[in-house]
N, C-alpha and C positions, 0 to 999 in steps of 0.2 A: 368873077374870076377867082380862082383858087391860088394866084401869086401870094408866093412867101409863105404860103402852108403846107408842113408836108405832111403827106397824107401817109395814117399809122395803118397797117391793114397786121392783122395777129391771126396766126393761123390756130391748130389746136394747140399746140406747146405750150404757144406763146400766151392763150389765152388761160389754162391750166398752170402754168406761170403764177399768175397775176391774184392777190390777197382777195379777199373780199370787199376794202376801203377801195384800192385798186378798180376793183370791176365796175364798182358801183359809180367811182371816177369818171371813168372812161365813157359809162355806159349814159349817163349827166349830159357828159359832152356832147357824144352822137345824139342827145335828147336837143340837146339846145341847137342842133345842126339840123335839126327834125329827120334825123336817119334815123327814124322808128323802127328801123326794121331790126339793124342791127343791135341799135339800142334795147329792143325786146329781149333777142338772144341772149347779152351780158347782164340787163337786169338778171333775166333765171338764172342764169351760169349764176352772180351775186348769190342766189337764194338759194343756192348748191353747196356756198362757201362758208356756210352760219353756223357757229355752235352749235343750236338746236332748229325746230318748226316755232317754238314758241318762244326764240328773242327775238329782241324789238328789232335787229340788223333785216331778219328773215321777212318779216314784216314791211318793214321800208323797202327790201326787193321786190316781194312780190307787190306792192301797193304800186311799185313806179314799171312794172314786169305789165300790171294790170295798165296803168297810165297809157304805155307806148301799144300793148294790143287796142285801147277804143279808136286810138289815132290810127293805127294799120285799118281799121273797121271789124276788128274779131271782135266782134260784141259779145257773143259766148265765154270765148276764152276770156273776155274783159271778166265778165258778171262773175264767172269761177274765181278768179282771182281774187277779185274784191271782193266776193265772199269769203274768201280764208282771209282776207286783212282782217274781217268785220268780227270772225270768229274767232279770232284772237286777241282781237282788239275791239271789244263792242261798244268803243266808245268813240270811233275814229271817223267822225263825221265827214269828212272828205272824202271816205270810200263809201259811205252813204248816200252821198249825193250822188255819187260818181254813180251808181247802182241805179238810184231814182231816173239819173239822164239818161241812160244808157235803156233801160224799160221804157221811159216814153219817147226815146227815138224807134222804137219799135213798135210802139201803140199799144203797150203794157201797162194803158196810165192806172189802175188799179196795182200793179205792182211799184209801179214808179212811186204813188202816193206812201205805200206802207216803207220806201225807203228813207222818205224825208225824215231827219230829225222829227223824235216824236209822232211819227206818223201813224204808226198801230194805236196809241193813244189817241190818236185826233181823227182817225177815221176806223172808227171799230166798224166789223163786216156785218 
């Protein structure tokens, strides 16, 4: 039961409002309420609100943008994203795995293998 919460609903204003710390807030919460959906939405609105493509704010969006699309099941849209984390950050092993799972829920275990840490190293073609 939803007693004692009130439930925020932000329309466009309201969400064009809201900072970048703001969205990324917000959008945390409907993560931990597994409202993925919406959640999805405010991550990217977040990744909308950044300085540049290349701070680490934009990054942490789109990485948790990517997060809440594997949970909707947009595996595409996931693998896109986490590939711009990866390419901005080629060191961000969480969206490497995240990559690797997401391929072998597909039965891409050939791709899934070259996302594992170290994996092109460890299994040359």
């Amino acid at each position: 039961s939803a007693r004692g919460e009130a439930a925020v609903v932000l329309d466009e204003k309201g969400i064009e409002a809201l900072s970048h710390q703001e969205c990324m807030a917000f959008a945390k919460t409907l993560a931990q309420k597994k409202d993925w959906k919406q959640a999805h939405k405010l991550f990217l609105v977040a990744a909308t609100k950044t300085e540049s493509l290349e701070s680490p704010d934009y990054v942490q969006a789109i990485f948790w943008a990517g997060m809440s699309s594997a949970r909707l099941g947009l595996h595409e849209n996931a693998l896109d994203l986490f590939g711009k984390v990866v390419e901005r950050d080629p060191k961000n092993t969480e969206s490497m795995l995240a990559l690797a799972s997401i391929h072998k829920k597909n039965g891409r275990i050939e791709e899934a293998r070259e996302w594992l840490p170290g994996g092109a190293e460890k299994h040359p073609k």
